[in-house]
C-alpha positions in Angstrom: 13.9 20.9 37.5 13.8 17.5 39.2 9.9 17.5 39.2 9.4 18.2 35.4 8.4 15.3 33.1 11.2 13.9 30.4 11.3 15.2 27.6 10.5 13.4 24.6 12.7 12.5 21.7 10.6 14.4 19.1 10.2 17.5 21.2 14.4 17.6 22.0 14.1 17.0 17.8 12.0 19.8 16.8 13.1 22.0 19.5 15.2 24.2 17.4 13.4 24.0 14.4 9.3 23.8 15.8 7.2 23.4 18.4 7.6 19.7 20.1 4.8 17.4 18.5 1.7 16.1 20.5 1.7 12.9 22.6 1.6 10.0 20.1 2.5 12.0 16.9 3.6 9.7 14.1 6.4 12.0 14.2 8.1 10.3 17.1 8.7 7.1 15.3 11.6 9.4 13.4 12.6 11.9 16.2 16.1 10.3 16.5 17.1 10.5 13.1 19.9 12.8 11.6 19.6 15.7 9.1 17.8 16.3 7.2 15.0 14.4 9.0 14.5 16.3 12.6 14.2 19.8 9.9 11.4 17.6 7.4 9.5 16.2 11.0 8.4 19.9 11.4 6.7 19.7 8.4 4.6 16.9 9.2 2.3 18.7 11.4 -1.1 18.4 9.4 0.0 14.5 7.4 -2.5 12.3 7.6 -1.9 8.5 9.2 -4.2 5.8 9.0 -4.1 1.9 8.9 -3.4 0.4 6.0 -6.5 -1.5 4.7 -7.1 -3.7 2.3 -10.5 -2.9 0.2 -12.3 -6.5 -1.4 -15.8 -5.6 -2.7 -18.0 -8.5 -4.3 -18.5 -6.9 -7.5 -17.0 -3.9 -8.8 -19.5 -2.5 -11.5 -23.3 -1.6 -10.6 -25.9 0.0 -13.1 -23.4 1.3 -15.8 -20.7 2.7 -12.7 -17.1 1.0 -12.2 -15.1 1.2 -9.6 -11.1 0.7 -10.4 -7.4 0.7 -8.6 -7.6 0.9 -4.8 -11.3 1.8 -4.7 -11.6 -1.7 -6.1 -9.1 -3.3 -4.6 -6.9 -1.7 -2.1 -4.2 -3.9 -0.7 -0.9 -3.3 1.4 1.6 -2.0 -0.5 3.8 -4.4 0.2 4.1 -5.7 -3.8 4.1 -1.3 -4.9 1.2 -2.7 -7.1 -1.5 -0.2 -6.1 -0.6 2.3 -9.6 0.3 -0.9 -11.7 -3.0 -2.2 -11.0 -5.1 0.6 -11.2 -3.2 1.4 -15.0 -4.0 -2.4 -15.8 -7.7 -2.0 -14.6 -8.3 2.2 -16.6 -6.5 0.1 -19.9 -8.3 -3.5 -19.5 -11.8 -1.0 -19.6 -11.2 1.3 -21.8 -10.6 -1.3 -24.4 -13.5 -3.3 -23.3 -15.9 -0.2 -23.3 -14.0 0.7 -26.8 -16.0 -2.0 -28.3 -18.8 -1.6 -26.6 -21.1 0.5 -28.1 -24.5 1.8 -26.0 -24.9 -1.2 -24.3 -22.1 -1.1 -21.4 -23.6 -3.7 -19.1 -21.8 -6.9 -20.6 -18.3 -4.9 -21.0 -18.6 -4.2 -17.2 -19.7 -7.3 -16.3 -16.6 -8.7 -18.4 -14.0 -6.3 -17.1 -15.2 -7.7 -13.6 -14.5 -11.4 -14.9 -11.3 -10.5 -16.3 -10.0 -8.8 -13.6 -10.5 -10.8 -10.6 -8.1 -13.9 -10.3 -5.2 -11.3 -11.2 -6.7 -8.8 -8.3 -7.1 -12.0 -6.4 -3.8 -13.6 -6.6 -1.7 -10.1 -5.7 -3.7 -9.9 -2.6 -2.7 -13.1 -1.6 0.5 -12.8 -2.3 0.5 -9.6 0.2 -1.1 -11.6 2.6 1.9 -14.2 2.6 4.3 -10.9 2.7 2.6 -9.7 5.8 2.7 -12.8 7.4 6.3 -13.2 6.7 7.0 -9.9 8.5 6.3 -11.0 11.7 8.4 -14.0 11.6 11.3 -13.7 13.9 14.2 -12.0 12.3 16.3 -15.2 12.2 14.6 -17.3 10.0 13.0 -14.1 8.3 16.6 -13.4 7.2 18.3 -16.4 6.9 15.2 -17.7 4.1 15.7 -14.4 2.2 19.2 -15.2 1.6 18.8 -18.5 0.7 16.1 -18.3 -0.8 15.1 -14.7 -1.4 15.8 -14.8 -5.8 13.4 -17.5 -6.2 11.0 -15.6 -3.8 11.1 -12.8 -5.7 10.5 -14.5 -9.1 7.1 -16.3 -7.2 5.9 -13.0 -6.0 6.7 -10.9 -9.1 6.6 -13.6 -12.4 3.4 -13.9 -12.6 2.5 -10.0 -12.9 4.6 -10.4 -16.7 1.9 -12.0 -18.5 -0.6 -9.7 -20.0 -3.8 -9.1 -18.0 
């Protein structure tokens, strides 16, 4: 009929398989996709979508508690450090709190010392990645081929030394 609204991609997508998804679903970002994607969307219904935050608490440890991995120190996922970071934080305390004994205080306050310029410096370097996302596609491009090996080492050849 001439007076019905368009339809929207996602609900011609999930026509045949579901019910069309609500106004601003998440869902419609992928509605033109082929096979097997239109069949997963359906799916999809109850996923969760938020913002991606970055988390940066001043201290990380309070009266005998710890905080570690993206509690701590959330960050975009740019880098995929998130589960490297949180493995390097559970080892880093464990052996500090190995040799520890009753008194915890100074192995927290230590783990917070030793953790925080490596914390610090992967969130920066997601900071520059982010930026670099919204330059235009050009120069975005053309700077990762010339340069993108010796970007990569930058970003990544630091995260080889022990923590």
């Amino acid at each position: 009929m001439r007076g019905d609204p368009p339809q929207r991609p996602a609900a011609r997508a999930a026509g045949r398989d579901g019910p069309a998804s609500p106004a601003g679903d998440w869902r419609e970002l992928f509605a033109g996709f082929a096979e097997p994607v239109p069949s997963l969307l359906t799916h999809g219904a109850d996923a969760h979508r938020s913002r991606i935050e970055e988390v940066v608490e001043a201290g990380w440890t309070t009266a005998g508690v710890v905080v570690i991995g993206d509690a701590a120190h959330a960050s975009s996922p740019n880098m995929a450090q998130g589960a490297a970071m949180a493995l390097e934080d559970a080892l880093i305390l464990a052996d500090l709190l190995a040799d520890a004994g009753r008194d915890v205080a100074p192995a927290l306050a230590s783990f917070d010392a030793r953790r925080r310029s490596r914390v610090s410096w992967v969130q920066q370097q997601t900071h520059r990645r982010d930026r670099t996302r919204s330059l235009p596609g050009v120069i975005r491009n053309l700077t990762l081929r010339l340069a993108g090996g010796r970007i990569f080492e930058s970003n990544y050849g630091p995260l080889h030394a022990r923590p």
